[in-house]
C-alpha angles and dihedrals in degrees: 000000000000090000101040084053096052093039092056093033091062094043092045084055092044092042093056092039081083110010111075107253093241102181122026115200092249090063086064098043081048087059099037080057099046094053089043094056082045093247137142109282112243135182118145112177125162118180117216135183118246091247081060094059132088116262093227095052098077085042089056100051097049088052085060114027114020115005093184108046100131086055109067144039108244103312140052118220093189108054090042085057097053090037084062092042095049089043097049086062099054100244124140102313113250136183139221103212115144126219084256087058106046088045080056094056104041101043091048112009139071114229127258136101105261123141079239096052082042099052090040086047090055086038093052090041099050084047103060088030078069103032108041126040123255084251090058095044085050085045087049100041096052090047099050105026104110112250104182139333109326094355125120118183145003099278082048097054092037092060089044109040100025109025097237146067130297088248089061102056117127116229095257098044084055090056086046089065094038095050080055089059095094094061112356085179091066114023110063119203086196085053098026110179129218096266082050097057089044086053083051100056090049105052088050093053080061099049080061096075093033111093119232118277110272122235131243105281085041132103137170131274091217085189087079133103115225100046084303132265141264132270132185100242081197 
């Protein structure tokens, strides 16, 4: 059994390292829900290619989720530190998922707080931190993460809440989505309250001191100041 886990496991992990991950299990437990409460089934998804994202989309997300991203390897000490701290005290709880985590979850996992979800969650995140480079697990992240009620991934948002593609998002339109990510059931980027637009500024005032995505062929110098800088591998 030991053996036939890890075996698929690590397919599963090779196989999506190159096919678009076209369904997540929580687009299924979406639509299990929404028959349940009686209401319209709903799942829009569009997979896109990195090329066919905005540039400012995987900046945006960083800024909110994950600002250093490009620095680990799948877990940051750091936030998870302070996320303790902040919630020892009994201050607003926090996490300290990083963007590979949540891709982990998302891509193989169900959603829920249990020590097994925990442990798969850390087992699926050390595999495609391994196995895919930092610029697929961003690809896969921005096309799976749920963005609203029934919408899975940026192309998706984009149509529904902009009118366009997901190419043709302005920077702040792409803050506005990220400042959702939280809770993309409550907060609305095509309704965006006050405390959303605040989030917005803000998270624009971050993008600011986050360097542009690197391409394919790109990696990061980590000896840098300023969340390091670019160079050409080739």
């Amino acid at each position: 059994m030991v053996v036939a886990f890890l075996g698929s496991t690590i397919l599963a992990v090779v196989l999506l390292r190159f096919v678009p991950v076209w369904f997540t299990p929580l687009m299924f437990i979406r639509c299990a829900e929404q028959l349940e409460k009686g209401e319209t089934l709903r799942m829009e998804h569009h997979w896109v290619s990195m090329d066919k994202i905005s540039p400012h989309a995987p900046v945006a997300v960083m800024a909110s989720e994950d600002q250093r991203f490009l620095l680990h390897h799948g877990f940051d000490y750091e936030a998870i530190e302070k996320a303790a701290i902040s919630n020892m005290k009994g201050k607003r709880k926090r996490g300290g998922s990083t963007i590979s985590q949540q891709t982990a979850k998302n891509v193989f996992l169900w959603q829920g707080r249990s020590w097994l979800r925990k442990g798969l969650e850390a087992y699926f995140t050390v595999l495609i931190e391994m196995m895919w480079s930092k610029q697929r697990i961003m690809e896969v992240y921005l096309n799976s993460i749920e963005m609203g009620p029934g919408i899975y991934g940026i192309e998706a948002v984009a149509r529904a809440h902009f009118g366009k593609h997901a190419d043709e998002l302005f920077r702040n339109e792409c803050a506005l989505i990220a400042a959702t990510l939280p809770n993309p059931l409550k907060f609305s980027s095509a309704s965006p309250s006050p405390y959303m637009k605040k989030r917005q500024r803000q998270i624009e005032q971050q993008m600011k001191f986050i360097p542009s995505f690197p391409r394919e062929g790109e990696d990061i110098d980590p000896n840098t100041t300023a969340g390091g800088v670019y160079r050409n591998k080739r």
